[in-house]
VOGU-3710 file (C-alpha; in Angstrom, 3 decimals, decimal comma):
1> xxxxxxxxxx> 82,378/38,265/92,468  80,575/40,951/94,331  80,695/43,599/91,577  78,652/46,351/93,530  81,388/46,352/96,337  83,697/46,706/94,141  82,203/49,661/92,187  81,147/51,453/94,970  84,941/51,146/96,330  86,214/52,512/93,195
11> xxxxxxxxxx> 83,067/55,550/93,610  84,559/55,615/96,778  88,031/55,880/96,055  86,981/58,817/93,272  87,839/56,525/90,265  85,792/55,544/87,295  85,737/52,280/85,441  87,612/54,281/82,324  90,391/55,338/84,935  91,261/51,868/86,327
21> xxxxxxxxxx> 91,155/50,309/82,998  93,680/52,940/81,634  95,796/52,243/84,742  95,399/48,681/84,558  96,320/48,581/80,565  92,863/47,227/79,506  90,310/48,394/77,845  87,170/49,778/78,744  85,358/47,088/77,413  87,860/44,304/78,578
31> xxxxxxxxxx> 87,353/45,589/82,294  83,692/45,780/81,984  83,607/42,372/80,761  85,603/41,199/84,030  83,393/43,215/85,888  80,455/41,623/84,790  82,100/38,183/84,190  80,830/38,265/80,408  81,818/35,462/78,457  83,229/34,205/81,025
41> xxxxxxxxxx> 85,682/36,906/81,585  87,747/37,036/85,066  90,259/39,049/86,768  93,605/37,350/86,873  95,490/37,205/90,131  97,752/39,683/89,109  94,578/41,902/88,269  93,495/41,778/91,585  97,041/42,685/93,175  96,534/45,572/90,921
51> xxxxxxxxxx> 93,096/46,578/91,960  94,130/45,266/95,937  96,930/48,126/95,844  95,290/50,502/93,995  92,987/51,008/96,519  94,172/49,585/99,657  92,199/46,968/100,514  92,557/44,691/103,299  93,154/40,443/102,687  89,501/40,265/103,750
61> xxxxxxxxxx> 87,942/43,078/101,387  89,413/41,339/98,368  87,660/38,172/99,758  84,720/39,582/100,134  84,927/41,500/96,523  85,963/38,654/94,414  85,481/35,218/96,066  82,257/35,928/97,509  79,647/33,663/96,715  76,574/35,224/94,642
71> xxxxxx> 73,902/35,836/97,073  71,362/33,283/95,609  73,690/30,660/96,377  74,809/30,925/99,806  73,277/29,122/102,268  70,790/29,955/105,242
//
């Protein structure tokens, strides 16, 4: 998951992490967890509808966001 695209699309779209939890029915701490895959915490497919029509994102923005690689493991 590419965690700074996605905060800096939420920054972008005005929002804070409390506001899309609250919107999202989780808490705080449960989306932080998911953002920072703690404990091996992910965002569910429905999660990411959410989060895809929340803030409009096209098929390959949500690709991008949370099926990227990390960048220490792609290849040259």
């Amino acid at each position: 998951m590419n965690k700074s695209l996605l905060l800096s699309y939420m920054v972008k779209n005005g929002d804070t992490q409390e506001e899309l939890a609250e919107a999202m029915g989780l808490s705080l701490s449960r989306l932080n967890a998911k953002i920072n895959r703690r404990n091996g915490a992910m965002f569910n497919q429905a999660e990411i509808d959410f989060i895809f029509r929340r803030y409009k994102f096209t098929p390959n923005e949500i690709v991008n966001i949370f099926f990227a690689k990390p960048i220490s493991y792609q290849e040259v």
